[in-house]
N, C-alpha and C positions, 0 to 999 in steps of 0.2 A: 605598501599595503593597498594603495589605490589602485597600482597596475596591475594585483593582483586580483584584485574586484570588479575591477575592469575584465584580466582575460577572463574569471569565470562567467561572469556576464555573458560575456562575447559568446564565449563555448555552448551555455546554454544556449542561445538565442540560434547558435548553429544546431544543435541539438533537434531545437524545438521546429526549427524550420524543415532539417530531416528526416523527422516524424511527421511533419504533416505533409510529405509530401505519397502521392497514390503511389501504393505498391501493390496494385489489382495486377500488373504487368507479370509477377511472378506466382500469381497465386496456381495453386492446381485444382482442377477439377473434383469436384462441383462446386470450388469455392472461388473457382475461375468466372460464373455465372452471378455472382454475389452484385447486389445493383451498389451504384456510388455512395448512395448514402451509409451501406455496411461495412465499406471500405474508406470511409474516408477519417480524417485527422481530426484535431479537436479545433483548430485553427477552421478547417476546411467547413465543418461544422456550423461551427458558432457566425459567422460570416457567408453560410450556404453557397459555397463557391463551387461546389456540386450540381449547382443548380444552371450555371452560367451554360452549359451548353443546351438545355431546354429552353432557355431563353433566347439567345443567338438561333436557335432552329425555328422557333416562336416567331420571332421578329422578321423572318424570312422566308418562311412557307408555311400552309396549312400542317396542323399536327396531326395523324393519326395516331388510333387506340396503338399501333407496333411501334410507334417511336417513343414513348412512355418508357420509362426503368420498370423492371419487374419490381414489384411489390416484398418487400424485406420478409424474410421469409420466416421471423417470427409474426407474421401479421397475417400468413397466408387463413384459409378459412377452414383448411382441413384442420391446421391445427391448432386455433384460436376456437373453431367448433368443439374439438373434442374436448378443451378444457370447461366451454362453458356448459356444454351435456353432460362432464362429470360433476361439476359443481351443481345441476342443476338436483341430475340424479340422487345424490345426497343432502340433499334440502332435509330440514327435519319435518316432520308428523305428526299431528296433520299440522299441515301448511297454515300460517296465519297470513296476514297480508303485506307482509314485506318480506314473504321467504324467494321471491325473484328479485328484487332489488339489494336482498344481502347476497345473493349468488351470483350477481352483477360486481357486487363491492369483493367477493373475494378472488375472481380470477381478475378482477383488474387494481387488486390490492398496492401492487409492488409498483407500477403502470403510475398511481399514482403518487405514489411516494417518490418519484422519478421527475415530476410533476413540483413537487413540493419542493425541490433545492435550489432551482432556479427562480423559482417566487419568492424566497425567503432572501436572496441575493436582491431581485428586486424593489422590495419591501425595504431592505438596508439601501441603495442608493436612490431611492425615491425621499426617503426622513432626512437623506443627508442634504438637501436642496435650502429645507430652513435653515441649517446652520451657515450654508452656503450664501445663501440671501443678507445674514445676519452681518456675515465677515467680511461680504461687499459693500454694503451701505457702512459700516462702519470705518470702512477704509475711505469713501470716497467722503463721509465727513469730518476728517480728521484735514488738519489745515497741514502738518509736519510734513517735511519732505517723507518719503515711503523708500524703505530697501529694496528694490529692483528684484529681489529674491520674493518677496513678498507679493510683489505683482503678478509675476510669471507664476507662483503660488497659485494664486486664483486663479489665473488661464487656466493651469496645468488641472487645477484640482475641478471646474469646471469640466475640463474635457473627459477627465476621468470618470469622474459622477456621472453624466450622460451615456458615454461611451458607454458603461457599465449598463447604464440602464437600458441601451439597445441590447448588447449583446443577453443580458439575459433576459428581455423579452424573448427574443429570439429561441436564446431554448428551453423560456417556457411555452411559447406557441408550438413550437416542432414535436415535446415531447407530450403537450396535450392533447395535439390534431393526434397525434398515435393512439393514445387513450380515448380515444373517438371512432377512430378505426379499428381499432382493436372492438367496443362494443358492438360500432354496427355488426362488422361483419359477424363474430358470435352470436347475435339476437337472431339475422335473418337466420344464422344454419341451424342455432334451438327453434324456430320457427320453422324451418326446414322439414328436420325431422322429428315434429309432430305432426304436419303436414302428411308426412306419409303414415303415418300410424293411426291418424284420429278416426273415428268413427265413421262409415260411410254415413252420409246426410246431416249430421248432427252440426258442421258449419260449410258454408259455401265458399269455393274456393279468392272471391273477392273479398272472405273477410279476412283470409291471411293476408294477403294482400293490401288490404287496408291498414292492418296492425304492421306491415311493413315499411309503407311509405309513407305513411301519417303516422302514427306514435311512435315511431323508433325515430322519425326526424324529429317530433314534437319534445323527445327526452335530450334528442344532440343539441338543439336548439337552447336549451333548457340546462344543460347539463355544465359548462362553462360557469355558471352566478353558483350552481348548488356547490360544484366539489371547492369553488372558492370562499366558500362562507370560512373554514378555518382562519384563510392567509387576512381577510378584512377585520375580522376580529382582532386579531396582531395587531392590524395596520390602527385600529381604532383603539386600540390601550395604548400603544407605544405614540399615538398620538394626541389622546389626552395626559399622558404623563407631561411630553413636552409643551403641549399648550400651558398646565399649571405650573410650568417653569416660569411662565412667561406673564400669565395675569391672574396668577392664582385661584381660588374656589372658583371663580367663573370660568373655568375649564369643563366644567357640570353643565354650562348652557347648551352647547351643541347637544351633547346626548339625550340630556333632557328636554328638547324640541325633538329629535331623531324619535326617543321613544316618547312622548305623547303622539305624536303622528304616524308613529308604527301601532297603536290603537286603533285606529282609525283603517290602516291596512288589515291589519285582520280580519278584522268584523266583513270588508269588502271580498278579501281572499278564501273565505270559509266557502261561497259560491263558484268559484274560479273552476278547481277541476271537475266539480259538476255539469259547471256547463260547457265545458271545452269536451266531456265524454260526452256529453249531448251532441254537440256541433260535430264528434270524429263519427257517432253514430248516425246521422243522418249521412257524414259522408260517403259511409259506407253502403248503405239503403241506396244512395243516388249511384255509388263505382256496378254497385252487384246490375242493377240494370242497366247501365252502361256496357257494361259486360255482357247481360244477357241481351241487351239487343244489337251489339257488333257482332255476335256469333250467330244470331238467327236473322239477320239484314233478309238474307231472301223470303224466308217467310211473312216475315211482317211488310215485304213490298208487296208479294201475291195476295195477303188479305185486305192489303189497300188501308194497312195500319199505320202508315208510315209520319202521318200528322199528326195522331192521338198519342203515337210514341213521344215524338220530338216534346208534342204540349206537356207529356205526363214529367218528362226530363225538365225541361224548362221549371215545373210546378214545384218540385221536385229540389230543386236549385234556387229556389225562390226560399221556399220551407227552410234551408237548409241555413241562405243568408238571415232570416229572421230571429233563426235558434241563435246564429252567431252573434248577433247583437249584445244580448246580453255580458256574452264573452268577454268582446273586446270592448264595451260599455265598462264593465269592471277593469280590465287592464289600463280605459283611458284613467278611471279613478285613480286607482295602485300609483300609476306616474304622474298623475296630478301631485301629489301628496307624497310620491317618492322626491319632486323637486324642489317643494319646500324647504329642508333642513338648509340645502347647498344656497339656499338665495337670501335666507333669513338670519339664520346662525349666525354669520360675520355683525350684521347690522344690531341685534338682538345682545351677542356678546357684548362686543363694544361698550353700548348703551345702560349694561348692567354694569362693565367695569367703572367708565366713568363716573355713574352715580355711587360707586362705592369707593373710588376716589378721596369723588367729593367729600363725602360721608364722614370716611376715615380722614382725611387730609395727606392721604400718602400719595406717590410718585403718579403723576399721569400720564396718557399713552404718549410715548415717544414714537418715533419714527420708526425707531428701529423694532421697536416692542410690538406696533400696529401691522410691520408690512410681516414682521417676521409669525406672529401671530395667525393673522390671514390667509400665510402659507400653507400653516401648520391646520388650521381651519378646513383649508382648503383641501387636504392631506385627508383632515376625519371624514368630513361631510361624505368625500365622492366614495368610499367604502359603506359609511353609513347608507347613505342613497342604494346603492345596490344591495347592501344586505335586506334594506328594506324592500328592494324591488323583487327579492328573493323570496320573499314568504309565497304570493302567488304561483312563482315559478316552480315550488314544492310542491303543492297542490296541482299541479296541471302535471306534471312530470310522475306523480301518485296516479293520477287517474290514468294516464294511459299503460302506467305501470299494470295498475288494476286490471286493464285488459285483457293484457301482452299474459298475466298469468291467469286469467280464466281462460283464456285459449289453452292456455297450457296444461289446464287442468280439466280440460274435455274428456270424454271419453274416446280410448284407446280401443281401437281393434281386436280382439282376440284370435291370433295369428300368429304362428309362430314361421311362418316364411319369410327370408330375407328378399326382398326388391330392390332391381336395379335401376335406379333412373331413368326416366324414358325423355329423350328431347326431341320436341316434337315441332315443324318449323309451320310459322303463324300463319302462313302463305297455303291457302288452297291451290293444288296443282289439276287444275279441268280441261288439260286438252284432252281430245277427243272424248269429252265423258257431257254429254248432251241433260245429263239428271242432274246436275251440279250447277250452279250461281259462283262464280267469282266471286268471293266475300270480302271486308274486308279485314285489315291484316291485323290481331291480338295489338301488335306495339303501338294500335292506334292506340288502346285503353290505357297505355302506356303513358303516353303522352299526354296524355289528356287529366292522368293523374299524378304527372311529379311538371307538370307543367302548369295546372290550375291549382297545386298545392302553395307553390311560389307565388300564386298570384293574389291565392286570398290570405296569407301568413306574412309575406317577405313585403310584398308591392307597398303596401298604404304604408308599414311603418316604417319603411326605408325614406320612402318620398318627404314624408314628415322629415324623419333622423336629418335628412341629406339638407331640406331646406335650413332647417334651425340653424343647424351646426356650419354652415354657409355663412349666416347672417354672425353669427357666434365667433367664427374666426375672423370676420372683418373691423368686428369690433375690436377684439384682443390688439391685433393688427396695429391699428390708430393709438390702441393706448399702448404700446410696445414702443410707438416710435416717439411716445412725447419722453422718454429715458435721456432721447438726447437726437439733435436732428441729424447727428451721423447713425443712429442706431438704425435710420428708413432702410439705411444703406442695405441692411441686412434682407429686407421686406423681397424686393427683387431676385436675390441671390437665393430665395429660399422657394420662391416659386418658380423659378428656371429650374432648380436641382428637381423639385416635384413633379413640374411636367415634364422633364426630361427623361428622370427613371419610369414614372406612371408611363410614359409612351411606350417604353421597353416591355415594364411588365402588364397592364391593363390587356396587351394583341395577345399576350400567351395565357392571363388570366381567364379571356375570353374562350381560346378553345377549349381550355382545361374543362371550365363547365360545359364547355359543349359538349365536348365529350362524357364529363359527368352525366350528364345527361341521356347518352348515345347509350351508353352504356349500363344505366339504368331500365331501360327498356325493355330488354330482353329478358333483363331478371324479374320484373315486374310482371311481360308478358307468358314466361312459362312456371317463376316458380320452383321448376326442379332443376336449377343448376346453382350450384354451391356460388358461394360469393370470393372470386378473383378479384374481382372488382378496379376501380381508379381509386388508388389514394394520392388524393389532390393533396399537399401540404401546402397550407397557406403558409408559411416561412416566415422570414423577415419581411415584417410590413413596410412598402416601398417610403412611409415616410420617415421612418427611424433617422435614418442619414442626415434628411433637411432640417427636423425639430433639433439632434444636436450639434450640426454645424449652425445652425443659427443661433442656440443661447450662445456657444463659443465665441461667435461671434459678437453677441449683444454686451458681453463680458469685457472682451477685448477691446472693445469701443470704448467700453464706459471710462476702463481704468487707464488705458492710453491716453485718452482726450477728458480730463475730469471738469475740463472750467466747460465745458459744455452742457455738462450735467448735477445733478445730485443727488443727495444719500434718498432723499422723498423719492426722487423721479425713477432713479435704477430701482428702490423698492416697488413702485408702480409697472415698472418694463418688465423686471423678473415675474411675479407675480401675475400678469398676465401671458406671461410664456409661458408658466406653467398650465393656464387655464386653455392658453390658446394649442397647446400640444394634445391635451385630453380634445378640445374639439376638432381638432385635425385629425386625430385618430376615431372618433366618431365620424366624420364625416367622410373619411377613404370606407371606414368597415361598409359606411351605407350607403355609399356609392359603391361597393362592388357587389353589396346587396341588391340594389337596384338596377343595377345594370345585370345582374341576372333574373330578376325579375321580367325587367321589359327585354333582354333574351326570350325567356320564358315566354311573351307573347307575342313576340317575332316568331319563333316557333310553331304555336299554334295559326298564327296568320299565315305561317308558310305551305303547314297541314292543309287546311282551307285550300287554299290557292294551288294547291297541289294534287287537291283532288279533283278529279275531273267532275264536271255535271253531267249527269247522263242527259239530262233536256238541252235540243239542240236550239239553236238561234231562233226557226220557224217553226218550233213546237209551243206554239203561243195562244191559242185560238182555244175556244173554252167552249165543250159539250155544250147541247140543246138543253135546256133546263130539267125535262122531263126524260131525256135518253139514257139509257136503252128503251124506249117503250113497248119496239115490239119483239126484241132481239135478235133480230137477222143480220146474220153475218155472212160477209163473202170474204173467203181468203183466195185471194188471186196470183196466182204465178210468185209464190214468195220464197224468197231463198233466203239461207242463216248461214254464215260462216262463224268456225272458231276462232279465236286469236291467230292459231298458226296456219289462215288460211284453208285449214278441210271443211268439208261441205256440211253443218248439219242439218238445212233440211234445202232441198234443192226441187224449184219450179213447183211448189205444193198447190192445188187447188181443190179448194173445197166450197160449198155452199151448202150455208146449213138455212133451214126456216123458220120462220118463229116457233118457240113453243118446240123444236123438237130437240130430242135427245140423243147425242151422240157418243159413242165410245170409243176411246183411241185405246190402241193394243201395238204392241210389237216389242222387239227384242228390246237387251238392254243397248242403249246405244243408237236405236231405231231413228231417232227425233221427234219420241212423243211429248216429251218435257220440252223439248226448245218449241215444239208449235206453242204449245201453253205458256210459254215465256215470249212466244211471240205477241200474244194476246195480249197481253198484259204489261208488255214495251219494255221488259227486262233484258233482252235483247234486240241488236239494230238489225233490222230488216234491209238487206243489201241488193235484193231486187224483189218487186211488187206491191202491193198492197193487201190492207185487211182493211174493211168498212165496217162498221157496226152501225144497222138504222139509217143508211144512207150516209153517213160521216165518216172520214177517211181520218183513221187514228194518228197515220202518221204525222200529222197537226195537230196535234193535242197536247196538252200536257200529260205528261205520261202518271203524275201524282194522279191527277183527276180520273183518268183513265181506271185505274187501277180501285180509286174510291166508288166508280160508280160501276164495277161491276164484283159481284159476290162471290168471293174465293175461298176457298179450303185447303190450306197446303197442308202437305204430307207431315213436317215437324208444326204443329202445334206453338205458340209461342203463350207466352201466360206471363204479363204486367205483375210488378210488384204497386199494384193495388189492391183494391177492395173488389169483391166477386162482382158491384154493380158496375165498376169500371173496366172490369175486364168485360164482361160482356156484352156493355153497350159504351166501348170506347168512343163511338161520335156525339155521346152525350143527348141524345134523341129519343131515348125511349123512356116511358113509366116503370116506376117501379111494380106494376104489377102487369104489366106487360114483361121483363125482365122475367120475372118469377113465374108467369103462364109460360113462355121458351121454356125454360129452364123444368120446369115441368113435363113438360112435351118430351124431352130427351132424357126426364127419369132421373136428373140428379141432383134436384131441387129437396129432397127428404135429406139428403148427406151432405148439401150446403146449409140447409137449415138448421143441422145440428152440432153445425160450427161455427154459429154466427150471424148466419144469414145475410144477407146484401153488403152491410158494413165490416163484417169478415175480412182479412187481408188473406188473398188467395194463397201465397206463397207459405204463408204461414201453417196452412194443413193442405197439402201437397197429394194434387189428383193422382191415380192411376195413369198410364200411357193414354188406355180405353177412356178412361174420364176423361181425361182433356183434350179428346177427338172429340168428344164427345159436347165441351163443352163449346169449343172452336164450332158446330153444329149448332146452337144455339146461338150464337152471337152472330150466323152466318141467318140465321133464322130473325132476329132483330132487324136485320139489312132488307129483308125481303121487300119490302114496300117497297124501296129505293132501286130496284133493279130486276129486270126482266131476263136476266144471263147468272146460273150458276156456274163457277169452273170448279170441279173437284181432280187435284193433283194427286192422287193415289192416296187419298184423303183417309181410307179405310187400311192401309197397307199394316197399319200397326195395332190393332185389332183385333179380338176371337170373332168366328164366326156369326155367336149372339150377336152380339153388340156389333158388327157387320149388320145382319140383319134388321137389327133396328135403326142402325141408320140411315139404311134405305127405304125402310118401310115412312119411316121421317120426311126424308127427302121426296118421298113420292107425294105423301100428302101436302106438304108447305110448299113446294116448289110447281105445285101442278099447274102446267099453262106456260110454265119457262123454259128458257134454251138452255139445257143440260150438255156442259161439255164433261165427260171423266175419264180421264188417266184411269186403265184397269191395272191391278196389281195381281186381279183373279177375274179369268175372263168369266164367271160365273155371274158376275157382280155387272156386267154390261149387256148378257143376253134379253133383258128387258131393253135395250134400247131402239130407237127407230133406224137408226142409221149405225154402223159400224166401221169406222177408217183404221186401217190396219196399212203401218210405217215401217221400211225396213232401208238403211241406208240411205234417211233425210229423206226416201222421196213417196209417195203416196202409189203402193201398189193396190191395195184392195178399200172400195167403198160401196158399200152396199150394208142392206137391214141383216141380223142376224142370222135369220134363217134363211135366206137365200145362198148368205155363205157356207153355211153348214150343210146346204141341200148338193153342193156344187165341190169338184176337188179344188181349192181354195188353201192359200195358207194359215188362213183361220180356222179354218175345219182342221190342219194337222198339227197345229198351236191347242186348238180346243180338247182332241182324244188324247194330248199326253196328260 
């Protein structure tokens, strides 16, 4: 009967090795494309041996996005979208407030029930530790010789128990990180495609955007404590059951400290997602101008706004940390008082059983009853602690929720056209195009937002997590090894195995996010490209291996060598094994948290350093206090190239006088934007000079430069502030100076009856006309400050009227100064005294209007078309 048991054994074991070996080798097309993790065994699986050749590639060269597994292609986005736009589509009516987060719960229904069998596995060999605890101290106090069957027993039942509890860790992480992936990528494509559908104006395209990288991470973040509130509740009946095995009614202490200190949690967490929607709203305020001023950089350097922007950002970011306070103020509370139960409860319980001991005169705490107890204590508390840390986590995970469906529930388009994606690359392409600034590139905003996201959410509370839990395991540590002086033995053996695997995987962990990162980017920066995305699996946690070779070990020690130790001391060594495993898994999770954090600002440090300064070495020297005073400028023999070496304006010389007014004219292409970008040092002048007032610019700071002379670009730019800070960005003027401008240019009646001064501009959105208009006014604020206007085809976007009156403006505020203008209509420059007319970089015609019009001139045949 045995040999029988044996060959079936055997067969299985051949069976099982069989199956799990790849047989990706015979598949066919398109199932030939299928990545390793859809192919593989349940062995291969549960042990991620799927994984071992991204690690071996990891450990030995840089990764790129192409050496990654395609993505399982139940997780792709086409079709993981389509499910959550139909679920989303059949929402019931009208919508109350959790008809997005039931339409979350039901396409990833099954996802989590998937979710649920390897917890429920876990849950069982995590309770079996007390029993475990219980049948070693009572072996190692029993005096009787012991069956040798008995010993190995324990080893055996020890290995098991762990092993068990890595392996279904294991796929509970693997089939959760899916359940993650699975909702990102569905929220960005119902974000997606409302995006294309919503209402022109009705939200700006950085608040998708914001709802994408901040509430969709702040729910994944979140998402882990809520869908486990089931599996801890389990874990906390099944573990006061066994507590009142053990010291009866005082099995009600734990819970009863849990929930009076979860009283105390609510009261705190009722403000939670208040004000973390607060803190995502300001984030948002600060992304949308972030945004709008990486894409309008050249305008806001021509108006010489370029320090009132940065200060309104900075201000902006300050407002933004103060809203946060509250925030994480409450969060610091929530975990003040989440750690209570776990520090108290043991000491608390104890203290009431012994006095009812006393009381009663029944049995007192034994050894075996104290450590096995404490286990099981230890078993309620840390579910208890998270459930409680969870109430907040509900609330914050609601409000971004609350969001995620007011976006959703914007107004739609009325359009019955289908459109096609447009991708559109973030990179301005200006060779030979002289009207253009080199901008810079969208993936900056990219960066700046899944990179400072990490920095204000992940950084502080990793730093923390990562110190505690340091300190926390060297404690465990010292009390593991008073079990017995051979159990140090194990201490060694278990930090070689740590940093041996950590060194493997931590190099390949590192580009993964990096790439996560990389690859964030782009979707962040355009938006309309569906989510292929990185799904990173965080797999088997690299300390799995060391925490159960190590109790194995502590076991094995004990019960081999017993005059070394005893039944007290192995209940002290176990029992802090089990504490010292939760803080070694605390302390990896926050160390790979923080290590992408300060990734995260390795990144932006490198952005930094990466960007070039346009101020050269000896561009140091700092304008006359009073200059321009009288505005005279020479430009002398100055030449501009493009990037790719063509000419755009070659050997130009001009000399204007104070007080007069010049008009530049010529084709597209001509070089009449790169002289005005010469002006104003937005581009390097590769031969000659330009003087202003006797001061040779190319010493100057180009900021400065650019602040003290008065500009009008062509795109208008308009601050998410208040009308008085849009208008008088350098903070110098009266408010009824503001309002006399503003007046002047006529649109002081329709800011006034939006607000007036303290108005936020963005908020009731000028006309094109209007915000030339207002850019006139604020250029009108500066006038003290400067004896040189430049207008950059300032009028180009304008009706004739409102043309006209902002010359008739300009003639009055500006009378006495050196008018330079970019014509868009040469109608709009024949009042000038001088006329330079540019054709191929170099200066063909200069002379007053009518002498060119009197003479055959290219002006004159520029002027009768």
């Amino acid at each position: 009967m045995a040999t029988v048991l044996t060959a079936i054994v055997g067969i299985k074991a051949i069976l099982l090795c069989l199956e799990s070996r790849s047989k990706a080798a015979y598949l066919q097309p398109p199932y030939s494309k299928l990545p390793p993790e859809s192919t593989s065994g349940i062995i291969n699986l549960s042990l991620f041996w799927w994984l071992n050749a991204l690690f071996r590639m990891g450990y030995r060269q840089l990764i790129t996005t192409e050496d990654l597994f395609d993505i399982d292609p139940s997780l792709k986005a086409d079709v993981i979208g389509r499910e959550m736009q139909d679920a989303w589509n059949i929402r019931a009516k009208p919508e109350g407030q959790m008809a997005l987060p039931k339409a979350v719960l039901f396409i990833l229904r099954w996802n989590l029930f998937s979710v649920a069998v390897p917890r429920l596995c876990m849950i069982g060999f995590n309770f079996a530790q007390p029993f475990l605890i219980t049948t070693a101290i009572n072996y190692m106090d029993e005096s009787e010789p012991h069956n040798k069957n008995v010993k190995y027993g324990l080893i055996g039942a020890t290995f098991l128990i762990y092993f068990g509890i890595a392996i279904s860790a294991a796929h509970y992480r693997r089939c959760f990180v899916r359940v993650l992936t699975k909702f990102r990528g569905s929220m960005i494509a119902l974000l997606y495609n409302k995006s294309l559908t919503i209402q022109v104006g009705h939200c700006t395209g950085s608040a998708a955007l914001t709802l994408m990288s901040t509430d969709i991470d702040n729910i994944i973040d979140l998402l882990e404590n809520i869908v486990d509130i089931w599996a801890r509740l389990v874990e906390i009946g099944i573990g006061i059951w066994l507590l009142a095995r053990q010291i009866g009614a005082v099995c009600a202490t734990p819970p009863i400290i849990t929930a009076v200190w979860a009283i105390g949690q609510l009261w705190i967490a009722k403000s939670i997602g208040t004000d973390q929607q607060k803190w995502n709203e300001s984030i948002q305020q600060r992304m949308r101008d972030i945004s709008s001023m990486l894409g309008s950089m050249k305008a806001i350097k021509i108006a010489g706004l370029a320090r009132p922007v940065a200060r309104n950002v900075q201000d902006q970011r300050e407002t933004e940390l103060r809203i946060a306070r509250a925030f994480f103020m409450g969060i610091m509370w929530l975990n003040g008082l989440a750690n209570f139960p776990a520090i108290w409860s043991p000491v608390i319980s104890f203290i009431v059983f012994s006095i009812q001991a006393k009381i009663t005169g029944s049995q007192s705490l034994t050894s075996v009853r104290a450590f096995t107890s404490l286990s099981i204590i230890a078993l309620v508390t840390a579910p208890a602690e998270k459930l409680l840390a969870v109430l907040p986590h509900i609330a914050a995970a609601l409000g971004c929720f609350q969001r995620l469906q007011e976006y959703m529930l914007s107004d739609s388009m009325k359009d019955t056209r289908v459109f096609e994606p447009l991708i559109v690359s973030p990179f301005c392409d200006n060779e030979g195009d002289d009207d253009s600034l080199e901008g810079t590139p969208k993936s900056t905003d990219a960066i700046w937002r899944c990179d400072m996201s990490l920095v204000d959410l992940a950084l502080p509370g990793a730093l923390i997590t990562v110190t505690a839990s340091l300190f926390h395991c060297v404690a465990r540590l010292a009390l593991i090894s008073t079990g017995s002086s051979y159990m140090a033995l194990s201490i060694p053996f278990t930090v070689l195995t740590v940093f041996a695997v950590q060194h493997v995987y931590l190099k390949k962990s590192r580009q993964l996010r990096f790439l996560d990162s990389e690859n964030k980017s782009p979707l962040y920066s355009h938006f309309l490209e569906t989510l292929e995305g990185l799904s990173t699996l965080r797999a088997l946690a690299w300390q799995t291996p060391a925490k159960q070779i190590q109790i194995v070990l502590v076991v094995a020690l004990a019960i081999e060598m017993r005059s070394t130790t005893s039944g007290g001391l192995i209940g002290v060594s176990l029992n802090n094994v089990l504490s010292f495993n939760q803080s070694l898994s605390t302390f990896v999770t926050a160390w790979t948290s923080l290590e992408t954090s300060l990734g995260a600002i390795a990144r932006v440090k490198t952005l930094s350093k990466m960007t070039p300064n346009e101020n050269k070495p000896d561009e140091n020297k700092e304008l006359p206090e009073r200059c321009p005073e009288t505005g005279a400028i020479e430009i002398d023999r100055v030449s501009v190239k493009y990037a790719n070496g063509a000419n755009a304006l070659s050997d130009v010389t001009i000399k204007i006088s104070p007080g007069q007014k010049i008009g530049l004219c010529g084709r597209t292409g001509s070089g009449k934007s790169s002289l005005i970008l010469s002006l104003l040092r937005l581009v390097d002048i590769c031969e000659g000079t330009i003087v202003i007032d006797g001061v040779d610019i190319g010493t100057i700071s180009r900021e400065q430069i650019r602040e003290r002379l008065v500009s009008i670009p062509q795109d208008p730019f308009i601050l998410s502030s208040t009308i008085r800070n849009n208008a008088d960005p350098m903070r110098t003027a009266t408010d009824e100076e503001i309002i006399l401008a503003l007046q002047r240019i006529g649109i002081w009646n329709t800011l006034e009856s939006r607000g007036g001064l303290d108005a936020v501009l963005l908020d009731h959105p000028l006309s094109q006309g209007q915000q030339q208009l207002f850019c006139l006014a604020r250029a009108i604020l500066r006038r003290p400050d400067s004896r040189i206007l430049i207008l950059d085809e300032a009028t180009s976007s304008v009706d004739s009227d409102t043309d006209a009156a902002m010359q008739k403006v300009i003639k009055e505020v500006f009378a006495g100064c050196t008018i330079i203008s970019v014509a868009h209509r040469l109608n709009t420059i024949m009042d000038s005294d001088m006329v330079a007319l540019l054709d191929g970089g170099k200066l063909v015609e200069f002379d007053s209007p009518g002498s060119l019009l009197a003479r055959d001139s290219i002006f004159r045949r520029m002027y009768q078309k």
